[in-house]
C-alpha positions in Angstrom: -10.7 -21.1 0.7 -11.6 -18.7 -2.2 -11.2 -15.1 -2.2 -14.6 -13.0 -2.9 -15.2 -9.7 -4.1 -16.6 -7.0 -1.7 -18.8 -3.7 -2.7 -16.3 -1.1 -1.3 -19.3 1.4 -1.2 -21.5 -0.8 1.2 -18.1 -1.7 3.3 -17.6 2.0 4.0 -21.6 2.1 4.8 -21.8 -0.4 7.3 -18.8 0.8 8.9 -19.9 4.4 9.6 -24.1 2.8 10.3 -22.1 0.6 13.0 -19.9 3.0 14.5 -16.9 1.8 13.3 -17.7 -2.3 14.7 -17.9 -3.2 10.9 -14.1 -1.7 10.4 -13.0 -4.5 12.7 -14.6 -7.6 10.5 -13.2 -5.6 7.3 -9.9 -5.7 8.7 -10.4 -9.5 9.7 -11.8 -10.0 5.7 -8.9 -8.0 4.1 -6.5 -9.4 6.5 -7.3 -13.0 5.5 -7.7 -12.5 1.7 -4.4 -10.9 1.9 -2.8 -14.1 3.1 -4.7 -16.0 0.8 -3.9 -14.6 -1.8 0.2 -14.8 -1.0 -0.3 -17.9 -0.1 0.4 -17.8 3.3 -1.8 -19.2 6.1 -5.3 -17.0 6.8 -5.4 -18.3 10.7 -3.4 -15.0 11.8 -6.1 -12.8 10.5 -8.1 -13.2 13.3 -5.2 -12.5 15.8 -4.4 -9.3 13.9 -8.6 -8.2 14.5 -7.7 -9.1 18.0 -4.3 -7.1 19.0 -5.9 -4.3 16.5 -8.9 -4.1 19.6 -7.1 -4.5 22.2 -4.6 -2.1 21.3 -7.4 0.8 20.1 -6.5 0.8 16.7 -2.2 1.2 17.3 -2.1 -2.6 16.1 -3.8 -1.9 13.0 -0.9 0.0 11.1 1.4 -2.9 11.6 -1.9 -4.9 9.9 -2.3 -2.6 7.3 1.2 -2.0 6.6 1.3 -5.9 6.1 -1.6 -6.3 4.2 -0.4 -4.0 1.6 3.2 -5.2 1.2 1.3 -8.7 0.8 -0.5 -7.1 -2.1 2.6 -5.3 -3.8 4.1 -9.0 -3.6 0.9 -10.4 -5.7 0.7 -7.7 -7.8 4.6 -8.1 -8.6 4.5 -12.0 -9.3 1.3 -12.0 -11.4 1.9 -8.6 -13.3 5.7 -8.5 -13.1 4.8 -4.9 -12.3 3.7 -3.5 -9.6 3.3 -0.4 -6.9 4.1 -0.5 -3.4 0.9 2.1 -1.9 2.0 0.4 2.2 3.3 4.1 3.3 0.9 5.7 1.7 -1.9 3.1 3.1 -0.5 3.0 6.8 -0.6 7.1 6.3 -4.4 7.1 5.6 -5.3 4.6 8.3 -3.8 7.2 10.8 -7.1 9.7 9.1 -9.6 7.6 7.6 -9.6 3.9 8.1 -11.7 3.1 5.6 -10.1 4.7 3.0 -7.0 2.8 3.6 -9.3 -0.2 4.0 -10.7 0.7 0.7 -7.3 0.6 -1.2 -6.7 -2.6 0.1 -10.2 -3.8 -0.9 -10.0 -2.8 -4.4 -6.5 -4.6 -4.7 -8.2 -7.7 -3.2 -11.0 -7.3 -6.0 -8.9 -7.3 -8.8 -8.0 -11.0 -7.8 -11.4 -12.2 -6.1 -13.9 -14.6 -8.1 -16.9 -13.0 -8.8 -19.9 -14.0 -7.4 
């Protein structure tokens, strides 16, 4: 399963044209390509989307918090450098999702294949 690259712009779009119901396949997306790229298994992505909705959103720091230690541990083995943004991430999710979202997104983009 390959990782693609996402237009953060249009993610942001389609999550305010759709209310927010776009938020929730972005978090499934970001979720997945995180475990992907650690190497872990992507089957819990969906279960994150699905504690995240059930819970109204409390669920989706723990996901967020997750996905971006994931990425500090990529960005650490591949770069031998790297900077841990999960505070600051699970702090922006509490404001603006998508913002947080975006971070993540951008991360993930800097190890997709391009299309």
């Amino acid at each position: 399963m390959e990782v693609r690259r996402r237009n953060i712009v249009l993610c942001i779009l389609f999550s305010f044209i759709t209310c927010g119901l776009y938020m929730f396949y972005w978090t499934y997306v970001v979720s997945r390509d995180t475990r992907i790229l650690a190497g872990e298994s992507p089957e819990g992505a969906g279960l994150d989307v699905l504690f995240d909705f059930l819970t109204c959103g409390i669920f989706g720091f723990i996901v967020m918090y997750k996905c971006a230690k994931r990425m500090y541990e990529v960005d650490y083995r591949n770069n031998g450098r790297a900077s841990d943004d999960s505070t600051l991430v699970t702090i922006l999710y509490f404001f603006v999702a998508v913002v947080s979202l975006g971070i993540l997104q951008s991360k993930i983009n800097a190890y997709a294949y391009y299309d």
